[in-house]
C-alpha positions, 0 to 999 in steps of 0.5 A: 455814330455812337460808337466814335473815338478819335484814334491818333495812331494808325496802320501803315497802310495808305488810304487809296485815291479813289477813297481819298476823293470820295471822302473829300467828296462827301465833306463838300457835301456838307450844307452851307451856310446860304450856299456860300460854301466858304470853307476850304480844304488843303490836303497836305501829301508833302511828309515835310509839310506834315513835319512842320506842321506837327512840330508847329502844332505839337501833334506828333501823330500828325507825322505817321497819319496817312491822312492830313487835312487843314480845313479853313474858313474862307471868305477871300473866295468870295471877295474874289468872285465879287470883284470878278463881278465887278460889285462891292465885297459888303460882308466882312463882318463878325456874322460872316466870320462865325459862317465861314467857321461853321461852315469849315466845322460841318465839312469836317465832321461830315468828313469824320462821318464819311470816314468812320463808315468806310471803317477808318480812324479820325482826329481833329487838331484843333492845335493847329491855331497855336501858331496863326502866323507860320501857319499862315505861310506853310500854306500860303493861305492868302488874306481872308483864309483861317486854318479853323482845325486840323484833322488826321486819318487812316486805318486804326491802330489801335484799340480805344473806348468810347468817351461817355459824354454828358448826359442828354439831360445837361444838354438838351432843353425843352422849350426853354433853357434850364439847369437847375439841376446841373450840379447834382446832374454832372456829379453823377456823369463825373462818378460814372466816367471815373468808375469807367475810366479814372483819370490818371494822377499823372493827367492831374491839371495844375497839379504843382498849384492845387492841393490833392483833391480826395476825388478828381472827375472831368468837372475837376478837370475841366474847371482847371483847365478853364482857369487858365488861357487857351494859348491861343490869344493870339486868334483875334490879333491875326484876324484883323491883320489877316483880312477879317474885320470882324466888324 
């Protein structure tokens, strides 16, 4: 586990039923939030529907992956089977949402961690939720369904160094939350990830805004990227008009 990367290119070479199966298998081996299980998978085998969803999401590699998976939130499953049992449907709340969210969210990463042991390269696509509405309709996801993340997968090809990630003392607090320390702590991360890996004047974000900065680190990085919206304004409005009440 300390060892993943996202690989974005891959072998040509198919990933085989059985293995498939077995994955998709471990993902719904996730725990769930009160056993709700409210997440769906579609795994897409269509290489048009792979096409337009790379186009719709901007993934090129999404195109080539043997591998496609759209992992969505799911409370419509439940709305049926309380019809089904003839009672109210009372949990189309904010709450509710989140579960079905994080539920998605820990089938995928379990899928990621399945697939990592048999030895194949992962990577999710959050960009899949730059466009809600034909989404929406290449899957025919039905009201109350949410594409949370994209994920694509098969054999690497390609070699890719580990990402450093914060240091255990930014993220993790004892007994109560403090980061007093947390620019003197993310000065050394940003120096420590430029000595492995500098990031690219060409990667430089809002370079035509911002003057040249003497050092540019992943806080640089970040603070940028953050300055500006998401592109994905949009979520909350399909929301609503898709189902979730949000209330």
């Amino acid at each position: 586990i300390l060892a993943r990367r996202s690989f974005r290119r891959y072998l040509e070479r198919e990933v085989e039923e059985n293995l498939r199966n077995l994955l998709l298998a471990c993902a719904q081996s996730a725990s769930s939030k009160s056993d709700l299980q409210q997440y769906s998978i579609v795994d897409i085998r269509e290489q048009s529907t792979k096409d337009e969803l790379a186009e719709l999401s901007g993934s090129p590699f999404m195109i080539e992956a043997p591998v496609v998976l759209i992992f969505c939130g799911d409370i419509h499953r439940g709305q049926r089977i309380s019809e089904w049992k003839g009672l109210p449907y009372t949990q189309n709340t904010l709450e509710n949402f989140m579960n079905a969210a994080v539920d998605a969210a820990l089938a995928m990463q379990t899928y990621i961690l399945a697939a990592e042991s048999h030895g194949l390269g992962c990577c999710p696509v959050s960009h899949v939720r730059n466009d809600l509405e034909q989404i929406r309709d290449l899957l025919h996801l039905p009201e109350g369904v949410f594409p949370m993340a994209g994920l694509t997968a098969g054999w690497p090809g390609e070699e890719r160094d580990v990402t450093l990630r914060l240091p255990p003392s930014v993220v993790v607090h004892k007994n109560t939350y403090n980061d007093n320390t947390l620019e003197e702590e993310i000065d050394i991360y940003d120096r420590r990830r430029h000595d492995k890996r500098p990031i690219p004047a060409s990667s430089y974000l809002l370079s035509e805004e911002f003057d040249l900065p003497d050092f540019y680190g992943w806080s640089e990085h970040i603070a940028r990227r953050l300055s500006r919206p998401n592109g994905l304004e949009g979520l909350k409005r399909f929301l609503k008009f898709h189902g979730f009440k949000l209330k």
